[in-house]
C-alpha positions in Angstrom: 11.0 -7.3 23.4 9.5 -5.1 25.9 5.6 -5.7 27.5 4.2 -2.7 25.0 6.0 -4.9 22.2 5.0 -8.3 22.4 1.6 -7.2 23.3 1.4 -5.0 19.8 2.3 -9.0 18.4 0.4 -10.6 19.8 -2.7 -7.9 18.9 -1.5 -8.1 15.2 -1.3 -12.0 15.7 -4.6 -12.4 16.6 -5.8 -10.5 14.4 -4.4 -11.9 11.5 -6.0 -15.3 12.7 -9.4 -13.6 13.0 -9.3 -12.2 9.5 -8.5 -16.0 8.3 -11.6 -17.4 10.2 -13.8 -14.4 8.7 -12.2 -14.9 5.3 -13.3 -18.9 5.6 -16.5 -17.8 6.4 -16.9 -15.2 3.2 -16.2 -18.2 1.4 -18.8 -20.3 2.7 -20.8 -17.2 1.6 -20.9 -15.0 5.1 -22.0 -11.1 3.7 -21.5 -10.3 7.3 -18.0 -11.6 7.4 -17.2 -10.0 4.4 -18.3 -6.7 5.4 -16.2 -6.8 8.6 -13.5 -7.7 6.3 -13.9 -4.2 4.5 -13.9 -2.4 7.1 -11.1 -3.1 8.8 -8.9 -3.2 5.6 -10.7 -0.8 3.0 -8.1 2.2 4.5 -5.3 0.2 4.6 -6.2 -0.5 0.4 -6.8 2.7 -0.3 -4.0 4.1 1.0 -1.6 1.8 -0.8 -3.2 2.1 -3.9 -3.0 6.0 -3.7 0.5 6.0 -3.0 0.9 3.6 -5.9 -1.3 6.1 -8.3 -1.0 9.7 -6.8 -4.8 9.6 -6.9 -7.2 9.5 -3.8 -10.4 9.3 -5.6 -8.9 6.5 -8.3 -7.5 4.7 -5.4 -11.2 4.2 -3.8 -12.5 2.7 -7.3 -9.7 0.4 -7.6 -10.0 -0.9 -4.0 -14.0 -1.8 -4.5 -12.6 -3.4 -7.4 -10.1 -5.4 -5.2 -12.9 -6.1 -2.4 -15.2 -6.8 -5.4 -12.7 -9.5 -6.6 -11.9 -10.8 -3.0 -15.6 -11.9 -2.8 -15.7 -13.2 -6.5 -12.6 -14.9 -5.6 -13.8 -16.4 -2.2 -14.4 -20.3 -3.4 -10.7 -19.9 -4.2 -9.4 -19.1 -1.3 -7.0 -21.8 1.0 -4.9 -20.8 4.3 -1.7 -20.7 2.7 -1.1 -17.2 3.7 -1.9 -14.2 6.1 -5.3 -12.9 4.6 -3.9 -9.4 3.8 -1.1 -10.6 2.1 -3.9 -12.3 -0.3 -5.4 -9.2 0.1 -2.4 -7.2 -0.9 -2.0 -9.5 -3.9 -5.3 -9.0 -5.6 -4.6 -5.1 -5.2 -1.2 -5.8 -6.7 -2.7 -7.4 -9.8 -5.3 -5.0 -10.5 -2.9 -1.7 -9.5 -0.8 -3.3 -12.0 -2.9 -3.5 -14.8 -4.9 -0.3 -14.0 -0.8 1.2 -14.6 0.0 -0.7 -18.1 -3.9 0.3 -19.0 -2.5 4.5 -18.4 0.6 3.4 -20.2 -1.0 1.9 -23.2 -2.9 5.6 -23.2 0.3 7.5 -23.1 -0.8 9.3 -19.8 1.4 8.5 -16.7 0.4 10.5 -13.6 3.5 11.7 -12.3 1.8 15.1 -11.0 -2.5 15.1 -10.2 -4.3 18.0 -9.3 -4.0 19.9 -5.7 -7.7 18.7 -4.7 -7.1 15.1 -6.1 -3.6 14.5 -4.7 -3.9 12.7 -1.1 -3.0 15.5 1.4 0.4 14.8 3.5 -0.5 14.1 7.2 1.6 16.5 9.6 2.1 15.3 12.9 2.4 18.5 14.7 1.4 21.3 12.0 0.4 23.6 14.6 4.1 23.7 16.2 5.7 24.5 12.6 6.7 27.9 11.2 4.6 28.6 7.7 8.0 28.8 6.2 8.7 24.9 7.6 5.2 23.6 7.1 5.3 25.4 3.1 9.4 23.1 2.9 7.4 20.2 4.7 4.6 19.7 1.8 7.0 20.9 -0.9 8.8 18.1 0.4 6.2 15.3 0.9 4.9 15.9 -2.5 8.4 15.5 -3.9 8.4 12.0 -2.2 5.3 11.3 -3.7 6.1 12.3 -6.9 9.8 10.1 -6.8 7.6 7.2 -5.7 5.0 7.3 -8.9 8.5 7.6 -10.7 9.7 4.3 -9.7 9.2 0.9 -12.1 6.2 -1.1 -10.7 7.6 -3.6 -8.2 9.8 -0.9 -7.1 7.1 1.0 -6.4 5.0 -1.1 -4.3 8.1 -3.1 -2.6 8.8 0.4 -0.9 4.8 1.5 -0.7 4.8 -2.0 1.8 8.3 -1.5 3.2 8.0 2.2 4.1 3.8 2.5 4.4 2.6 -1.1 5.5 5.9 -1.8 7.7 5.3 -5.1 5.6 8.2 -7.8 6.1 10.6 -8.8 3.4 8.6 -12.4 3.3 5.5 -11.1 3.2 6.8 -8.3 0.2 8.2 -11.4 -1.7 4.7 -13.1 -1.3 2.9 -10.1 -2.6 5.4 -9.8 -5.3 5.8 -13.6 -6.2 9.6 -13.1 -5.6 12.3 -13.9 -3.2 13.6 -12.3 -0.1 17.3 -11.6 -1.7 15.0 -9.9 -5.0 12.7 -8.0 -2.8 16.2 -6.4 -1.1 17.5 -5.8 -3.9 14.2 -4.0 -5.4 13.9 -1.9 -2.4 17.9 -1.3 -2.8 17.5 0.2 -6.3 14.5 2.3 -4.8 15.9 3.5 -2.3 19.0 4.9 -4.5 16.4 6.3 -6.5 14.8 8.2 -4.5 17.8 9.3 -2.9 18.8 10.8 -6.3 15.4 12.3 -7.1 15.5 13.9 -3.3 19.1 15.2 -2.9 18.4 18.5 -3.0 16.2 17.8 0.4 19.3 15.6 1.8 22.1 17.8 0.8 
């Protein structure tokens, strides 16, 4: 592990151990703590609740929701686990049940508007042709579009994996599985989506 490495570990390390200290503080009834709490991971929610239901502005309502229940839930709350993998399982549970609530509506929202879909985030738009950056969305919302096709735990096993850079134990955690399940989830996935996106591979 280079200097650049272990430093980015020990950042994410610390921090981890900070969000448990504020997170015992929210549950002594800190507002403070828990607004710190939001702000560092109210992006990182709505992101991953986006990606789970191809809708920006639905993914902000569903992750007050999840901060909503993390302060309802606070007198609950024991250091068994890293904080956002709590986190990331009270947004599982309500992203869950927000999809069976479209299902039992008959509406599943494979495609959303243009101005509701979250926008793809180019690196470098400005060095692309307009042909490449036109094949570069066209692309991007097909991978959106394969991933809002996937079964549920699919879906958010390769949401963590891919997005969240989230590992296999912490997946399982999330999921309440096992490591050897969680590989095999994002195995089926990732064949999937592989199908759904070969005419991008060929």
């Amino acid at each position: 592990m280079n200097e650049i490495e272990s430093s980015s570990a020990l950042d994410a390390s610390s921090q981890a151990e900070d969000d448990v200290s504020l997170m015992l503080r929210v549950k002594s009834g800190d507002m403070e703590a828990f607004e710190t709490l939001v702000e560092r991971h109210q992006r990182r929610i709505v992101g991953t609740v986006a990606k789970m239901l191809g809708n920006e502005s639905e993914a902000e309502d569903i992750a007050q929701k999840v901060f909503l229940r993390v302060w309802r839930s606070a007198s609950r709350y024991e250091r068994r686990a890293k904080f956002t993998t709590w986190l990331l399982t009270i947004t599982r549970n309500l992203v869950f049940n927000e999809m069976r609530r479209r299902q039992r509506a008959k509406f599943v929202p494979l495609e959303t508007d243009e101005e509701d879909r979250p926008q793809p985030q180019f690196e470098d738009t400005a060095a692309m042709t307009p042909s490449e950056a036109v094949l570069r969305e066209e692309m991007q919302a097909a991978i959106d579009a394969a991933i809002a096709a996937l079964p549920e735990p699919q879906r958010l096993a390769i949401v963590l994996r891919r997005y969240e850079n989230m590992p296999y134990e912490e997946i399982a955690q999330v999921l309440k599985s096992s490591v050897p399940a969680v590989k095999s989830l994002l195995f089926r996935a990732r064949q999937d989506l592989k199908e759904a996106l070969k005419k991008y591979l060929d």
